[in-house]
C-alpha positions as CSV (number, residue, x, y, z in Angstrom):
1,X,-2.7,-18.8,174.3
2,X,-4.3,-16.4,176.5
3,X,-2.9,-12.8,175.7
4,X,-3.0,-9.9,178.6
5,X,-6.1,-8.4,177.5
6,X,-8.1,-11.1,178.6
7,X,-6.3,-11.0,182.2
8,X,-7.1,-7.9,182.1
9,X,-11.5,-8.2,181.9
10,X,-10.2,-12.1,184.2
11,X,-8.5,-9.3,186.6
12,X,-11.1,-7.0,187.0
13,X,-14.1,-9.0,187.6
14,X,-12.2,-10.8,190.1
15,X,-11.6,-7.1,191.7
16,X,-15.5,-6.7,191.6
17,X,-15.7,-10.3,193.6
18,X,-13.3,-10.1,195.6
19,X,-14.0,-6.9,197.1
20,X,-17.7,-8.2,197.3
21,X,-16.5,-11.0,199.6
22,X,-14.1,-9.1,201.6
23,X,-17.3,-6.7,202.5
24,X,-19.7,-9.9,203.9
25,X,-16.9,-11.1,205.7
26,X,-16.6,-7.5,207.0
27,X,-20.5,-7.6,208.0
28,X,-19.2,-10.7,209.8
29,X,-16.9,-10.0,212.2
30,X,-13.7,-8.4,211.3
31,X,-10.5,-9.1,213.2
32,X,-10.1,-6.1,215.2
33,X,-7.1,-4.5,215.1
34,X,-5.3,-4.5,218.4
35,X,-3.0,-1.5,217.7
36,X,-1.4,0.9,214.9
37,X,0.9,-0.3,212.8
38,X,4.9,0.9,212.7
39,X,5.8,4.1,211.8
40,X,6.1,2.4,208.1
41,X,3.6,0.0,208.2
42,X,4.6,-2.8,206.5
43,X,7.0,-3.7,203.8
44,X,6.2,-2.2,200.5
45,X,3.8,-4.1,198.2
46,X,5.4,-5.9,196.1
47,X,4.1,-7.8,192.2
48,X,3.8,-11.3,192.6
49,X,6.2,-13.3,191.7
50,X,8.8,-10.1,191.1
51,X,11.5,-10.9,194.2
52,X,12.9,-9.5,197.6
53,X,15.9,-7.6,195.5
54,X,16.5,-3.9,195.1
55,X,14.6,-2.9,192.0
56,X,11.3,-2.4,191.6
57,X,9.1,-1.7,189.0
58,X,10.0,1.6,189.6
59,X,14.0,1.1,190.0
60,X,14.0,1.6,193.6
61,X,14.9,-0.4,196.5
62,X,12.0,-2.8,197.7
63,X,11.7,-4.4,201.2
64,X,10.5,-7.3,199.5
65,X,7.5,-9.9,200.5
66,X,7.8,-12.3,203.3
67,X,6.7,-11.5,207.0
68,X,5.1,-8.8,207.2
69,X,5.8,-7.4,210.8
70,X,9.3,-5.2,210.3
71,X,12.5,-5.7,212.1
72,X,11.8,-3.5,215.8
73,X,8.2,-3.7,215.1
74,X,6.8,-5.2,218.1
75,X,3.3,-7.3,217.1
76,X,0.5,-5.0,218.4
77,X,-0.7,-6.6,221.9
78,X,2.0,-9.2,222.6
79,X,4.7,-7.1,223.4
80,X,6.9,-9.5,221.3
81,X,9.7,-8.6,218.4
82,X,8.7,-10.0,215.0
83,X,10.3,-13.8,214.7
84,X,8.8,-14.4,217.8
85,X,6.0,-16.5,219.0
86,X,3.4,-16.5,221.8
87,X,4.4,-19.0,224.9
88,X,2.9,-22.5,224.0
89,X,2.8,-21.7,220.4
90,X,4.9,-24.1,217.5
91,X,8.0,-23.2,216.6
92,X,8.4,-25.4,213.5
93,X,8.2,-25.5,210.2
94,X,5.0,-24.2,208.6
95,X,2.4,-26.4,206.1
96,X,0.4,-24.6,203.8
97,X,-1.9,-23.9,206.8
98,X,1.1,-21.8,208.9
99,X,0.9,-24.4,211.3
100,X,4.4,-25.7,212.3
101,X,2.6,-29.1,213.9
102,X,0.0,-29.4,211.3
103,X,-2.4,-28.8,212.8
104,X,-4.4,-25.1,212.9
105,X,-4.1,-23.0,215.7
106,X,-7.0,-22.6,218.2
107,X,-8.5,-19.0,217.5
108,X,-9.0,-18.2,221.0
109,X,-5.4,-18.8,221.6
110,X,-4.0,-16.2,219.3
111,X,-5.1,-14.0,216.3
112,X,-4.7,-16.0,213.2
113,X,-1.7,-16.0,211.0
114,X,-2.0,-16.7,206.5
115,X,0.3,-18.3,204.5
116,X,0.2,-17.2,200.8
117,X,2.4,-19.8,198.9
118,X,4.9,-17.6,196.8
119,X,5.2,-17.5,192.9
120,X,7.7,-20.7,191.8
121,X,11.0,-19.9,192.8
122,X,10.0,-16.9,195.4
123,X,9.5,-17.2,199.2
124,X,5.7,-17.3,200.9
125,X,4.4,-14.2,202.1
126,X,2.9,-14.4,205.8
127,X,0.3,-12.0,207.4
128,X,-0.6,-11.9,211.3
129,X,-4.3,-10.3,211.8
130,X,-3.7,-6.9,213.7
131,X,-0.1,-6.4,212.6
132,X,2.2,-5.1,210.3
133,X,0.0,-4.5,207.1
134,X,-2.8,-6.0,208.2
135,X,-2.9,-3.2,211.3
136,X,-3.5,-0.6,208.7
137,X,-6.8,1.4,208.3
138,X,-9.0,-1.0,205.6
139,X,-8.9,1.6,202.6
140,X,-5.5,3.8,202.5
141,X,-4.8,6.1,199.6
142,X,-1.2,7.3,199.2
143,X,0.9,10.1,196.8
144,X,4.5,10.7,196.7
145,X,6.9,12.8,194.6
146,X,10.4,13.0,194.4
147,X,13.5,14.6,192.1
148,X,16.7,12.7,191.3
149,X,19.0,12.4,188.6
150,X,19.8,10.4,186.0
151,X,23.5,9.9,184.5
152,X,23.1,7.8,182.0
153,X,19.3,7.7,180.2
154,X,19.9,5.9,177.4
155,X,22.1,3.1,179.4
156,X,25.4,4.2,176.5
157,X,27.8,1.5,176.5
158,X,31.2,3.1,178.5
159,X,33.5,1.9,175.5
160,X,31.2,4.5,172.8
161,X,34.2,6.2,171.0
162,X,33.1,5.1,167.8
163,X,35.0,5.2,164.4
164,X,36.5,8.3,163.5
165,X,36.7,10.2,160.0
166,X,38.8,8.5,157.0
167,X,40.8,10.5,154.5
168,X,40.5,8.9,151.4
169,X,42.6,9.9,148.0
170,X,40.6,9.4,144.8
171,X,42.4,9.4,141.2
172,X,40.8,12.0,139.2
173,X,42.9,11.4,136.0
174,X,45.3,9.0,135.6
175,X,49.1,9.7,134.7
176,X,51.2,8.9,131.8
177,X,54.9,7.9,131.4
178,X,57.5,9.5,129.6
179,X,57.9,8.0,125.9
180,X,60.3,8.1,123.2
181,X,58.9,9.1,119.6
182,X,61.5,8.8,116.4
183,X,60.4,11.3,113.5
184,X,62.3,12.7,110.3
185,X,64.7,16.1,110.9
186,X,64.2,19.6,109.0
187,X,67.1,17.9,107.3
188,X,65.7,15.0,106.2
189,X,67.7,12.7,109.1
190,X,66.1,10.6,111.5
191,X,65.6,11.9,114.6
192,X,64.5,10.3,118.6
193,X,62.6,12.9,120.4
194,X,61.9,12.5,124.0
195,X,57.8,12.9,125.6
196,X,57.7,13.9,128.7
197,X,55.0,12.0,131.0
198,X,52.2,13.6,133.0
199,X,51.8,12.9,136.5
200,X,48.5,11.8,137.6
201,X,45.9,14.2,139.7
202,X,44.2,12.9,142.7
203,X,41.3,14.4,145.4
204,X,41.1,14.1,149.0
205,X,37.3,12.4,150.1
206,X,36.5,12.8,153.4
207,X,34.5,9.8,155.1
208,X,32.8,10.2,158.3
209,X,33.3,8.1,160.9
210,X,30.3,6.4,163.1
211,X,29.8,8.9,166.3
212,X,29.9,7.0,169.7
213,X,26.8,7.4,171.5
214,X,26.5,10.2,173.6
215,X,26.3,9.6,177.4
216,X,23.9,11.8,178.4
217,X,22.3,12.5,181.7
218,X,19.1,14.1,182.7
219,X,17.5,15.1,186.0
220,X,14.1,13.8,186.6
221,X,10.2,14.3,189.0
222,X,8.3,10.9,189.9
223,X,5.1,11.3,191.1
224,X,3.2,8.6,191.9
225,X,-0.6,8.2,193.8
226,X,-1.7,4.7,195.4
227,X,-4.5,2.9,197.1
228,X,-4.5,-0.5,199.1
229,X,-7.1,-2.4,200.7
230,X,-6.4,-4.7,203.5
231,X,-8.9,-7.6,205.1
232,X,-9.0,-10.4,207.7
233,X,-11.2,-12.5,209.3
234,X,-10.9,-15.8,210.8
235,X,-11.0,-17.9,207.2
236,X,-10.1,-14.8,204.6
237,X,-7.2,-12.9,204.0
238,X,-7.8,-10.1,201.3
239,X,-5.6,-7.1,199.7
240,X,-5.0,-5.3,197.3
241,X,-2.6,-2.4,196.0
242,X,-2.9,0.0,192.9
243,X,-0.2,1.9,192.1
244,X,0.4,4.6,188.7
245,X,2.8,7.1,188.4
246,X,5.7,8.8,185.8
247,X,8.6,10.0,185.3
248,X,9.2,12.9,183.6
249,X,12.9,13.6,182.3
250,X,13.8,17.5,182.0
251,X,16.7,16.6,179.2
252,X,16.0,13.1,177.9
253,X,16.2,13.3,173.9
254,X,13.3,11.7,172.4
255,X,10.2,10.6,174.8
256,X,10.3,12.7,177.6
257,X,7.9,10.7,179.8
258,X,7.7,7.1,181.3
259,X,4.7,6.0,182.2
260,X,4.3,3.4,185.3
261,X,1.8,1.1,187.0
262,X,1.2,-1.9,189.3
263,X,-1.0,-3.9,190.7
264,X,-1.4,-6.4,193.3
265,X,-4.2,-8.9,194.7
266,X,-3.9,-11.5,196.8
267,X,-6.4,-13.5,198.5
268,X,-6.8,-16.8,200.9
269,X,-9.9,-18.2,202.0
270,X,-10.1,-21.4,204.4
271,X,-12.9,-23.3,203.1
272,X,-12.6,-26.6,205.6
273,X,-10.1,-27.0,208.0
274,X,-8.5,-29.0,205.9
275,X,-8.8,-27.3,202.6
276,X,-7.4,-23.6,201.9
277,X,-7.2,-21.4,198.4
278,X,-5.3,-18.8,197.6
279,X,-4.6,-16.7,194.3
280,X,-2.1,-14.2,194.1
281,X,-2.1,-11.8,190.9
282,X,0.0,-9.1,189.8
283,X,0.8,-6.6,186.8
284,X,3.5,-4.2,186.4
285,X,4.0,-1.9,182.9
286,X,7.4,-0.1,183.2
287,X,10.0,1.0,180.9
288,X,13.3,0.5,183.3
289,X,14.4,-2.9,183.5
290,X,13.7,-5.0,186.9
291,X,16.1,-7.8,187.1
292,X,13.7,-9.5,190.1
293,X,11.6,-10.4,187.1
294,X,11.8,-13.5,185.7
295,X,11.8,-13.6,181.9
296,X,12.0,-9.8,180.8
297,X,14.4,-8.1,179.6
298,X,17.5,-6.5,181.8
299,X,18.6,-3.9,179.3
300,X,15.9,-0.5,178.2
301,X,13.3,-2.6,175.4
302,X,10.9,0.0,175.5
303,X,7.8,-0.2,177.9
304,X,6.0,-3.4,178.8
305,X,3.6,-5.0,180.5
306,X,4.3,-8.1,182.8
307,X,1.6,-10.1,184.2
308,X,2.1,-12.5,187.1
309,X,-0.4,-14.8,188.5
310,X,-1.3,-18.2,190.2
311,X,-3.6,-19.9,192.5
312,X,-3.4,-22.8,194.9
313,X,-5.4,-25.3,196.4
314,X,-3.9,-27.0,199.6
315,X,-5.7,-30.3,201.1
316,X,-3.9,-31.6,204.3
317,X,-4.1,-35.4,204.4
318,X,-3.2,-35.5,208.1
319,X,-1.5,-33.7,210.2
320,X,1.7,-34.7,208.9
321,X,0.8,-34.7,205.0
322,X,-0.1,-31.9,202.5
323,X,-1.0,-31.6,199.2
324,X,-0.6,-28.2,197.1
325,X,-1.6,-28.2,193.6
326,X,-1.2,-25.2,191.5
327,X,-1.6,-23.3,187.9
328,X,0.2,-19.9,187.4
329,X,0.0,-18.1,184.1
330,X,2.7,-15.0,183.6
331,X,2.8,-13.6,180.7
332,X,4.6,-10.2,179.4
333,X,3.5,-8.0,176.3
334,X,6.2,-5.1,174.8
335,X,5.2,-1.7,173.6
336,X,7.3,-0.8,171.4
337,X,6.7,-2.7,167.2
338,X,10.5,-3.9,167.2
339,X,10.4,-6.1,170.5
340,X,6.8,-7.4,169.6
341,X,7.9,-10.9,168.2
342,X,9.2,-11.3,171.9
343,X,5.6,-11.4,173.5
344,X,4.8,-14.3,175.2
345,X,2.4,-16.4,177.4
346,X,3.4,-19.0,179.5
347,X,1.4,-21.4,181.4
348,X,2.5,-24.0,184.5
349,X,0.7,-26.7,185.9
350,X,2.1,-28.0,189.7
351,X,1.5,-30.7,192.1
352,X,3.5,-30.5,195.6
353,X,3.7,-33.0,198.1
354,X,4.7,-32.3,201.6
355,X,5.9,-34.1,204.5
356,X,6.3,-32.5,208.3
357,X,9.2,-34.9,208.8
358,X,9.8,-32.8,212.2
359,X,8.6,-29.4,213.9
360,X,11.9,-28.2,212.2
361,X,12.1,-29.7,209.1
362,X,9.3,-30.6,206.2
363,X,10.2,-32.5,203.0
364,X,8.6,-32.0,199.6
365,X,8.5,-33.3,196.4
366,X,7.1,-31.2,193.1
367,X,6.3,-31.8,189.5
368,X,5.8,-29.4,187.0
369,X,4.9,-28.8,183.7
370,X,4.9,-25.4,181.4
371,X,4.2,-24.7,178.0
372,X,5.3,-21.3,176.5
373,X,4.0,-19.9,173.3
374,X,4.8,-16.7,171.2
375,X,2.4,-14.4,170.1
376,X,4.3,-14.4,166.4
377,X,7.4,-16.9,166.6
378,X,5.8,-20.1,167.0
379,X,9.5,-21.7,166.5
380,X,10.6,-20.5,169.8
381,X,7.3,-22.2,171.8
382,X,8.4,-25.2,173.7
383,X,7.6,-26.8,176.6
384,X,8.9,-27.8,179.8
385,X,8.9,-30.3,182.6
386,X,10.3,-30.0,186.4
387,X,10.6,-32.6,188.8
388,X,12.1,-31.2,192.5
389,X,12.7,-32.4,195.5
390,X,13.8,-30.3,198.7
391,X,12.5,-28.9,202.0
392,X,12.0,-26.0,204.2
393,X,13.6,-25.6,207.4
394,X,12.9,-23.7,210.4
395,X,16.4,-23.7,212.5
396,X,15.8,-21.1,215.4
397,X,12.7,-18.7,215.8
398,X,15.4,-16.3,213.3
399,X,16.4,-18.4,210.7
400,X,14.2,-19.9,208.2
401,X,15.5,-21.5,204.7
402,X,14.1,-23.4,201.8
403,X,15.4,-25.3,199.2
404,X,14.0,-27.2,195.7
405,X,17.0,-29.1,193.6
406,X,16.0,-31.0,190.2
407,X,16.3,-31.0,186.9
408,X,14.5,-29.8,183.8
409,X,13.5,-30.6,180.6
410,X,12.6,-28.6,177.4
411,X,11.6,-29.5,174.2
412,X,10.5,-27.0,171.5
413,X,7.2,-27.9,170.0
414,X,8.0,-27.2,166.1
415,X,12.1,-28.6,165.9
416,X,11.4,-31.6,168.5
417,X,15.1,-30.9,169.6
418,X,15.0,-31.4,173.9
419,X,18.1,-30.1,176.2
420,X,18.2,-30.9,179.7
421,X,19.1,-28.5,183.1
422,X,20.0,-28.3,186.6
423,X,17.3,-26.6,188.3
424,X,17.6,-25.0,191.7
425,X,15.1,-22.9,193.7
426,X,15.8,-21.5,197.2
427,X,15.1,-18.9,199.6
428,X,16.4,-17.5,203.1
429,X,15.1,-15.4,206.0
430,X,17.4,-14.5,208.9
431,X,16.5,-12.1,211.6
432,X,20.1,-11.3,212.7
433,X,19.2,-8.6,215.4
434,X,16.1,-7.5,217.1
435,X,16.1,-4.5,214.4
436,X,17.8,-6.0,211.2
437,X,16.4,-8.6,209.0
438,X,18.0,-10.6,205.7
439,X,16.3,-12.0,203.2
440,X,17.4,-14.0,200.3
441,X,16.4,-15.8,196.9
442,X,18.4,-17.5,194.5
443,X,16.9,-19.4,191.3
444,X,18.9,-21.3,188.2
445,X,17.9,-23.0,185.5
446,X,16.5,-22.7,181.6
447,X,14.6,-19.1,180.6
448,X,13.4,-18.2,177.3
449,X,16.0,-17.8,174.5
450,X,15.9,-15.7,171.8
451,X,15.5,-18.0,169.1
452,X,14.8,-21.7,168.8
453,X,18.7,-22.7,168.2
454,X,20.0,-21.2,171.3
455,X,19.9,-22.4,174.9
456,X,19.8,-19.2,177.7
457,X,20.8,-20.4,180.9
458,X,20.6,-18.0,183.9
459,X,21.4,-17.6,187.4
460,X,19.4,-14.7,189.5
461,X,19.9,-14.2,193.0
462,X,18.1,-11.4,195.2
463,X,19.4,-10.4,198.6
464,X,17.7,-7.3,200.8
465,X,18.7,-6.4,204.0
466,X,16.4,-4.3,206.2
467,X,17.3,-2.5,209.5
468,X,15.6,0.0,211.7
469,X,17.4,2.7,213.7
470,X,14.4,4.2,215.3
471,X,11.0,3.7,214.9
472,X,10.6,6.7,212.8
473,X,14.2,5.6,211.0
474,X,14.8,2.5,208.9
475,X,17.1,1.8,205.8
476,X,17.3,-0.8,203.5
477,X,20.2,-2.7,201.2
478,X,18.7,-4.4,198.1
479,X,21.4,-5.9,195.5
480,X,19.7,-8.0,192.2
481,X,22.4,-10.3,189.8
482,X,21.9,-11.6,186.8
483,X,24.3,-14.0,184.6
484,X,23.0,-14.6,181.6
485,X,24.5,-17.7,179.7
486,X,23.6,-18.2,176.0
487,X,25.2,-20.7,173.9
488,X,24.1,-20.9,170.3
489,X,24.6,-24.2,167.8
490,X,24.7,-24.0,164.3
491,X,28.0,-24.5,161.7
492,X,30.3,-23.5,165.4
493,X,29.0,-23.4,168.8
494,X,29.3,-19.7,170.2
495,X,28.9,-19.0,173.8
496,X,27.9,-15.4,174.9
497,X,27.9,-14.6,178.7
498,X,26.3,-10.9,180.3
499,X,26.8,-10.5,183.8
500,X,23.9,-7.7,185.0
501,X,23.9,-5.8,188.9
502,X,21.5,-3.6,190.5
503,X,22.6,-2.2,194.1
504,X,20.2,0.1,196.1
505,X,20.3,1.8,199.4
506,X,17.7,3.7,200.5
507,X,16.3,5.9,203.9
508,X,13.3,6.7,205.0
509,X,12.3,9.0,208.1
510,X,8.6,9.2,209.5
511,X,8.3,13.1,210.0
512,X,4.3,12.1,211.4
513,X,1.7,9.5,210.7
514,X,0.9,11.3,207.1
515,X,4.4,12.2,206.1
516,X,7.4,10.0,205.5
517,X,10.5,11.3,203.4
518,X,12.7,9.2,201.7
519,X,16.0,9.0,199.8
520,X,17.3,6.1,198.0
521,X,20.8,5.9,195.0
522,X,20.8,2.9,192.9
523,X,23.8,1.9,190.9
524,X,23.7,-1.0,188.3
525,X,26.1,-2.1,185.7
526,X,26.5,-4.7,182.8
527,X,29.5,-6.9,181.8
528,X,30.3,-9.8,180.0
529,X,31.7,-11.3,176.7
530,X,31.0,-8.4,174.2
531,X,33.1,-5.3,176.1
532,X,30.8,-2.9,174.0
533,X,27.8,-3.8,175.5
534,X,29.6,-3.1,178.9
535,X,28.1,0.0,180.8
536,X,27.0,1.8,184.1
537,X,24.5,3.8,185.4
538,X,24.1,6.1,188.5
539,X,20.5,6.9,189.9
540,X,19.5,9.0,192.8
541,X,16.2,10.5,194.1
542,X,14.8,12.3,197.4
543,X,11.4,13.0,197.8
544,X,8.4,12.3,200.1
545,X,5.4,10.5,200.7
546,X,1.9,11.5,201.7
547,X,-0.5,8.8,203.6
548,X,-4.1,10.2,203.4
């Protein structure tokens, strides 16, 4: 098993590289940029492999990964809305190359476009030289603050009355009954005397009751700093985003303070035309829960860190057939010493074939196989295999779709015992105006359970819609569900079902090209089989950002 601290000497000396090869390509010949990006640039970094929902490491709303030329952003030098393409150009479905024919693009004809395959079960993320995020200066730094509130901190179930005091009588000394005792008389006779009883004397014990947690809420300052890097040339895409903050709560019992972070890499680099590689890398630590993570928990564990990563190498056969094989490694390490014996590595092997069955429509077929192993409960490693079969499909220049169906297989490595799962993978984009886009992504299948006798099955499905008003006005709809399904064998078979929601809309207005404010409320509540564990939460923050 590889634990996060060798990622994280892995991570860094890829930084060190990477950035060393993004700077000869520089002394190359950069793209140039061909105009300034949008008055937000593009969609907020997100961590690999982490979603298009609402949440974000952070709890806010995210615009996701994907395209990244907003909705009403026209593409710098063609005069064109985003979802369009130059006259002459494919409008198919894309291979790994981002060539809907297969083939790659002349680069005289037009500046060249990336494909970064997504994480399994998330979308690709595409990148046009000299728009949206690539139009940005090459090194940005960024800081941002912002006050909200808080309603419910600790996440208190909404059923927390508790068990009140009990009144309990306690016999002190214990009564007698009335008797009869015969004797002799002052006159010698026999006489029957009546004895009175005693009663018996008791106590009153008071017993508290359990208090119901205390809903309590608190308001809150975020402040966060940043820095990106951004890169293209004709054969390398590079970038890379660092971002650490907290949150300090003004009336939060306890630990006062969260501490947050991220990180983000990607990078593609064409080595033939034929043969591309990519690697896309990402680390979050955060205390509040992100249900666009896969495998962590939706519920308050403490802080963590989650690490996210894999790499691709595609090899077009022809210009109808590619191949993609793959090796991801995500992994995600608690805090806090009573949620350590959930740490865990897991590690996924992948070969992809695709076919370009037409312009609009290209089929694929994928194995997989991952092996999971915790870092103290070796009952609970097991591994898995996938086999899927789907395609992606490019209906008009606005609506794009993909779709992986299959089945899995997972067999723990100490009991032997193997259960079997519907697996389903898919994704949506749909430009439904010239200023509003949709995204969606849906997964279902096995996760990790919490112990070896128990089989968690859950459903997660992301959608995030994106419009802009104005050029200096956009807003954004995120909503993230989670239905959790564990069912547990032993003496009786128990099922236990939690249904999890996080909603967020947020604003923001470009006052200039430094200043942007921003508002955002997030509302996410919990349901399911156990009513105690029900609850709700209400979060809502203003503030500002700072582009330097």
């Amino acid at each position: 098993m590889i634990f996060p601290r060798h990622w994280c000497a892995f991570l860094a000396a890829g930084c060190f590289s990477f950035g060393s090869a993004a700077a000869q390509e520089g002394a190359e010949g950069t793209v140039p940029r061909t105009g300034a990006s949008s008055a937000f640039g593009a969609p907020a970094p997100s961590i690999p492999g982490t979603g298009t929902g609402g949440s974000s490491a952070f709890g806010t709303g995210t615009t996701g990964t994907g395209a990244t030329t907003l909705p009403g952003e026209k593409r710098p030098g063609t005069g064109q809305p985003p979802g369009t393409r130059e006259p002459g150009t494919a409008t198919g479905a894309a291979s790994a190359f981002g060539d809907g024919q297969g083939e790659e693009k002349p680069a005289a004809a037009t500046e060249p476009t990336f494909t970064i395959p997504g994480a399994y079960g998330r979308q690709a993320q595409q990148f046009t030289a000299g728009s949206g995020r690539l139009a940005r200066p090459k090194f940005r730094y960024t800081g941002s603050i912002s006050f909200g509130y808080d309603d419910n901190v600790l996440q208190t179930p909404d059923d927390s009355t508790g068990i009140p005091d009990q009144v309990v009588e306690v016999l002190d000394q214990p009564g007698t009954p009335s008797r009869l005792e015969t004797g002799i008389g002052p006159n010698g006779e026999v006489q029957t005397v009546v004895v009175a009883g005693r009663a018996p004397t008791t106590r009153r014990i008071v017993i508290p009751g359990v208090r119901g947690q205390e809903r309590i809420g608190s308001f809150l300052t975020r402040g966060n700093v940043g820095f990106d890097v951004q890169f293209a040339s004709r054969k390398t895409l590079f970038t890379f985003d660092l971002r650490t903050g907290a949150d300090v709560y003004w009336d939060r019992p306890g630990k006062d303070t969260d501490y947050t972070g991220s990180l983000a890499l990607l990078y593609l680099r064409r080595l033939t035309p034929r043969l591309q590689f990519t690697a896309n890398v990402g680390a979050s630590y955060q205390t509040q829960p992100d249900l666009s993570q896969v495998n962590t928990s939706t519920r308050q564990a403490g802080s963590f860190l989650n690490l996210t990563s894999k790499v691709d190498v595609s090899y077009r056969v022809n210009p109808r057939i590619t191949t993609v094989a793959s090796l991801s490694y995500n992994a995600v390490s608690y805090q806090e010493t009573a949620q350590e014996a959930n740490d865990f590595g897991e590690t996924t092997f992948g070969v992809e074939a695709r076919y370009l069955f037409s312009p609009r429509l290209t089929l694929l077929g994928e194995l997989r196989y991952s092996s999971v192993a915790y870092s103290t409960t070796s009952a609970r490693d097991s591994s898995t295999v996938l086999l899927l079969a789907g395609g992606e499909m490019t209906l008009s220049r606005r609506f794009s779709a993909t779709l992986r169906i299959g089945a899995a297989l997972r067999t723990f490595d100490e009991g032997g015992e193997g259960s079997t799962s519907p697996y389903v993978e898919s994704t949506l984009n749909y430009q439904l105006a010239k200023a509003t886009f949709i995204r969606f992504n849906g997964r279902f299948g096995f996760e990790n359970p919490p112990d070896a006798s128990s089989e968690l099955i859950v459903l997660r499905a992301g959608l995030n819609l994106v419009q802009s008003f104005s050029p200096r006005f956009r807003g954004s709809l995120g909503v993230n569900g989670v239905r959790q399904t564990t069912t547990t064998t032993g003496a009786t078979e128990t099922e236990f079902v939690e249904d999890t929601v996080d909603s967020t809309i947020g604003f923001e207005y470009n006052l200039n090209r430094h200043w942007t404010l921003n508002a955002n409320y997030t509302y996410i509540t919990a349901f399911g089989t156990v009513a105690a564990r029900d609850y709700h939460r209400n979060r809502l923050f203003v503030g500002a950002e700072y582009d330097f």
